[in-house]
N, C-alpha and C positions, 0 to 999 in steps of 0.2 A: 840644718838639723844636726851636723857634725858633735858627737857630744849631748845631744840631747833630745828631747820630745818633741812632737808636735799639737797643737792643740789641733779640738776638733775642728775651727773654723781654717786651719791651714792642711784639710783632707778632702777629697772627693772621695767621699763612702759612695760606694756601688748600691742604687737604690733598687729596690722588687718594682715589677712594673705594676701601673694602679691593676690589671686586671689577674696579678695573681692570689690563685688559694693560699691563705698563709698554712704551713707548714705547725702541726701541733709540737710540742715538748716533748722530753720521753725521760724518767728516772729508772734509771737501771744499776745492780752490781758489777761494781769491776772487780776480777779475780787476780794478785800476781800470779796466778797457778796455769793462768792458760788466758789468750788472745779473747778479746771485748771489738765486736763493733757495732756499733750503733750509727743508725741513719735517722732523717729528720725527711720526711718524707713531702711534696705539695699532694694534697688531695684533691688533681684533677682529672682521675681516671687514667691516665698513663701513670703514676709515682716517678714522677720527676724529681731527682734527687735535689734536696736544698745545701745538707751538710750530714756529713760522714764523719765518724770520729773513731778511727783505728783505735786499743789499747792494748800493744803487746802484753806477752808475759812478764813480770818481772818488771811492769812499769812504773808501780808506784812507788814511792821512793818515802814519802814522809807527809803525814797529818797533820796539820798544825804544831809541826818544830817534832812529832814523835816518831820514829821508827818505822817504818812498814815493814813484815819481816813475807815470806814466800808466801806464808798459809793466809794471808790477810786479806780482807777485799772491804771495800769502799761504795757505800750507795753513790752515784753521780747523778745529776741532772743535766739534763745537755736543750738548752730553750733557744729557740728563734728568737733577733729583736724581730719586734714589727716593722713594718716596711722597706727595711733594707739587709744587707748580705752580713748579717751577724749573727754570733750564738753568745749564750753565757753558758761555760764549763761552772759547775761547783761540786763539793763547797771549794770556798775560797782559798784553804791553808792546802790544797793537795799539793805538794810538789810531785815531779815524776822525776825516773831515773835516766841519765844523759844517754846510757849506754841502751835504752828501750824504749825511747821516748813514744810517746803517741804521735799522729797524723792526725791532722782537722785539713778536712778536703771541704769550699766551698763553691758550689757548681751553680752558676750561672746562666747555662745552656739556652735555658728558655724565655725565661721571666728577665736576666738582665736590662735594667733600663741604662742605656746609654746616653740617652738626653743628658744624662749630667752634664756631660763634656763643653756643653756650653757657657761658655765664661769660665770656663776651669786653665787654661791655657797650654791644654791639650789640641792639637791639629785635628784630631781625628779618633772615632771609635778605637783604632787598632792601636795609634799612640797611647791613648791609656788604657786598653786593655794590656799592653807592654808591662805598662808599669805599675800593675796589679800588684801588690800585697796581702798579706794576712798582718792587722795591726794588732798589738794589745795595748787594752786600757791598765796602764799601768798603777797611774791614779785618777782624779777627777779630772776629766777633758786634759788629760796629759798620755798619748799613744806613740807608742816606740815600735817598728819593723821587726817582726819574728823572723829571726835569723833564718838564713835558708827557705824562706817563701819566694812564692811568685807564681806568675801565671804561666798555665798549658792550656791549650787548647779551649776549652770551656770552662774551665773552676782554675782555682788558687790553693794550694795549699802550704801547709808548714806543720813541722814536728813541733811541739809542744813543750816547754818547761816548766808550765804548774797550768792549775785552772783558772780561769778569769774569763774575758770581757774580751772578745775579741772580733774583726770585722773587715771586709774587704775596702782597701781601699788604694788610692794612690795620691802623691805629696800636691800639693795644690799649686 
């Protein structure tokens, strides 16, 4: 990958296990004026987190190529893919600012299926839970490693530099 993307058939995306609640959508305002967080919630009576999405103060940075300035805010949608450990951030043109970027935490806890690991050339659960990422789809089946991600514990996370298409994964 030195230099460039991976397609999606060279990723082991982290899939939901068949017996989980999918988690709904949520469209909210982000404000530069003050801290946004939004969660994605599984609706199976405990609210087992799916995906979290910090946005400091001061995060947005620019709208399709225009200016954000402090007083401005941004409708966002923040959706689950279906059956595995993704969201899509929109709209598309948000970039954010380096110096407050957002956090996308994707937690795993419960629902991770592991069975992927089979045929992936992974030894073991923990060796690819190791090598957990947050990926964006930069363009069509073309995904690059969000700088600074990786796994703790039970989720992945990584700061953000615009909205897109993004998903748990590790190099195949």
């Amino acid at each position: 990958m030195p230099g460039g993307s991976l397609s999606t058939a060279d990723l082991v995306i982290l899939p939901l296990a068949g017996a989980a609640p999918a988690p709904a959508g949520v469209s909210f305002y982000v404000s530069n004026a003050h801290t946004t967080t939004r969660s994605l919630i599984h609706p199976d009576g405990f609210n087992t987190l799916f995906a979290q999405l910090t946005v400091p103060a001061g995060a947005l940075a620019s709208l399709d190529g225009a200016p954000l300035g402090l007083s401005d805010s941004v409708r966002v949608t923040f959706t689950p893919d279906a059956g595995v450990y993704g969201v899509r951030i929109a709209p598309a043109g948000l970039t954010f600012a380096g110096s407050a970027a957002p956090t996308l935490t994707l937690s795993y806890v419960r629902y991770g299926d592991f069975s992927v690991i089979a045929n992936s050339g992974y030894a073991d659960a923990s060796a690819y839970e190791s090598a957990l990422e947050i990926w964006d789809e930069t363009s069509v089946d073309a995904w690059l490693p969000v700088g600074g991600s990786g796994a703790g514990g039970s989720d992945v996370s990584a700061t953000l530099s615009q909205a897109g298409h993004y998903v748990a994964a590790a190099p195949r």
